[in-house]
Structures are given as structure tokens and as C-alpha cells.
C-alpha positions, 0 to 999 in steps of 0.5 A: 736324221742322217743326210742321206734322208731328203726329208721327214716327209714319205717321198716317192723316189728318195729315203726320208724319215716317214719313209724308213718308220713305215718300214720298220713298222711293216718288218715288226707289225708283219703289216703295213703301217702308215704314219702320221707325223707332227712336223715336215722337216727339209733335207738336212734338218734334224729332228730330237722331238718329232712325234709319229702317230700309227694305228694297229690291232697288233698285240705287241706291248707299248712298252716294247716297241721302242726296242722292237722298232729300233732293232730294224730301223736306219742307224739315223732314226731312233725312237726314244718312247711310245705311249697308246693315245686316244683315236682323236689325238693328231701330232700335228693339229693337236699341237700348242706349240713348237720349239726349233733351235738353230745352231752356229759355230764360229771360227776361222776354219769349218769343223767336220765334227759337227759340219753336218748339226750345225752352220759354220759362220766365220765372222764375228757376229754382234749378239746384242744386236740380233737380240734387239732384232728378234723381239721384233717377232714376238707375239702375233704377226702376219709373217708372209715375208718370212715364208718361202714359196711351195708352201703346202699350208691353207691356213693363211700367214698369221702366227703366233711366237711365244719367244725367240731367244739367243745364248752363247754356249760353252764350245762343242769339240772344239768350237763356241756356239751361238743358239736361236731358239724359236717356240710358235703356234706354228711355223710357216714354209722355212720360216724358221730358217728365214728368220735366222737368215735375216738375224744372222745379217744383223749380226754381220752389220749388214741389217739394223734391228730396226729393218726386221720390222720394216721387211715384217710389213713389207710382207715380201719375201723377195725383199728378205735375205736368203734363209739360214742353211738346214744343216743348223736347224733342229726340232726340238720339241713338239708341245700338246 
């Protein structure tokens, strides 16, 4: 997803993903198409496993439509694969799980080669101690603290987190890497980028380990630091 998208969620005065595959779709399919995504995803958050679901009576073979549809489509949105699903099947409430990676890259100065698919973080961060502070997510929580008000989700605050992990990767142009990778359930409003907030405060020496599970009980969100930026934030898969 490009900046210039204000989200993957259709919008009434703004581009956004859903937006731009229902238009493509419309050109291809001669018809109007509506769909239905596995994930909401903010301005300037990525996507490389999103799942979009779409119903029609068109003939055109599933095998074509990757092509036909990319042929038309933004610069910013691709799609790599299509298969036919049963009626019942939904990309959201069919979902075990999802997996979301978010990307820092150090240095002294910004880079503007991956400005816009990474954060930019100048200090030195202390890895083993947000790796100590992220096992304090593991498994099932109430996560309030960790939602950001607006959140259209009914289901209560509970969520399951297979894992959390963060690695060191070689440099990308230039730049060393530091990824967070997050599987869960489900994911609260901004959940993802709340947590990577906090731990990336951990990392700077601003937070201890210990405080993750103190603000995880204190389930208040006014009390938790800012949430990390969406440049950094990326769905990486969606499991069923």
C-alpha cells in the first residue's frame, strides 16, 4: 500500500485499498463488486498478505484474474493470487491467526529509500531488554491498555499472542534492521503499534521490562506510551 492510500478501508472522501480493488473489479467484471477484507489497515501501514474476498457469476477463469485485475489496478496495490472459496468462507472471522512485522532501521541520519516501509530510530536500542519485555505479551491477556480509543471491534479486550519475537537483520541499503514480529488471534485497535511503542521505550532505557506487565494490569491506555509510527507496520500474513 502507497502513502497516498488513507487506509485499506473503503473511505467516502479518500483513496484507500478496498476502494481501488472494487474499481479495478467494476472495469474487469463490467459490474459492480464489492469486498470484503480480512484486516483494517491505517494510513501508512502495509500490507503483503491481505485477503480480499468477492462474489460474482462473471465467467472469467480464476486463474486469470490476478492479471486481469492488476492490469488496471494502482501502481500501489497487486494482487499476487486468486483461488475460488466456499459461500461460508470470510477472510476476517475465518481467521486463526495473524502475523504483523514491524521494521526499525538505525542510524545517525534518515534513510529515504525505505523512509516510507520502515521507522527511523536514532538511538541505540538495548535488544535483549525489549526481548525480556515481550514475553510479558505471550499468551492471553486482557489487552485494554494496549487499544487505542475508536475501536470499532464488540469483542471485549481479551486476545490471544502465539509470539512475539525480535531479530537483527543484515542492512537493507544501507541501513541495519531491527524486526518485531507479532502473531495473535486477533489484534485490537492499533494494538500492534501500541505494544512496539512501549517496547521500543524499553529499548532507549526509558521503561524496564518489569513495567510492561504493571501497565498490562493497569489497563489504561492514557498511562502507556505513544504507539510506534505506521510507516513501520506491515501485515504479513493472514492464517486459516
Amino acid at each position: 500500500m502507497r502513502s497516498r492510500f488513507s487506509g485499506s478501508q473503503r473511505q467516502a472522501n479518500a483513496d484507500s485499498v478496498q476502494g481501488e480493488l472494487e474499481r479495478a473489479l467494476a472495469v474487469v467484471l463490467k459490474q459492480e463488486t464489492a469486498v470484503v477484507l480480512a484486516g483494517r489497515t491505517d494510513a501508512g501501514v502495509h500490507a503483503i498478505g491481505q485477503c480480499a474476498k468477492f462474489e460474482t457469476e462473471h465467467t472469467i477463469p480464476v486463474e486469470r484474474v490476478p492479471a486481469a485485475l492488476n492490469s488496471v489496478l494502482d501502481r500501489g496495490v497487486r494482487v499476487l493470487c486468486a483461488r475460488e472459496v466456499d459461500e461460508e468462507f470470510h477472510p476476517r472471522y475465518s481467521a486463526r491467526s495473524r502475523v504483523y512485522r514491524y521494521t526499525v532501521y538505525g542510524g545517525e541520519q534518515g534513510n529515504p529509500l525505505i523512509g516510507e516501509i520502515a521507522t527511523h530510530e536514532r538511538e541505540v536500542l538495548e535488544v535483549e531488554a525489549m526481548r525480556e519485555a515481550a514475553r510479558a505479551f505471550i499468551g492471553e491477556h486482557d489487552f485494554a491498555a494496549w487499544e487505542s480509543a475508536g475501536s470499532p471491534s464488540k469483542r471485549g479486550t481479551v486476545r490471544r499472542v502465539e509470539r512475539l519475537e525480535i531479530s537483527e537483520r543484515p542492512e537493507l541499503l544501507g541501513s541495519p534492521l531491527l524486526e518485531f514480529e507479532i502473531e495473535a488471534d486477533a489484534f485490537l485497535y492499533r494494538m500492534v503499534r501500541n505494544i512496539i511503542g512501549a517496547l521500543l521505550e524499553v529499548g532507549r532505557g526509558r521503561l524496564t521490562p518489569d513495567d510492561m506487565e504493571r501497565l498490562m494490569s493497569g489497563r489504561d491506555r492514557t498511562k502507556c506510551p505513544p504507539p510506534a509510527p505506521p510507516q513501520g507496520l506491515c501485515l504479513v500474513r493472514v492464517n486459516y
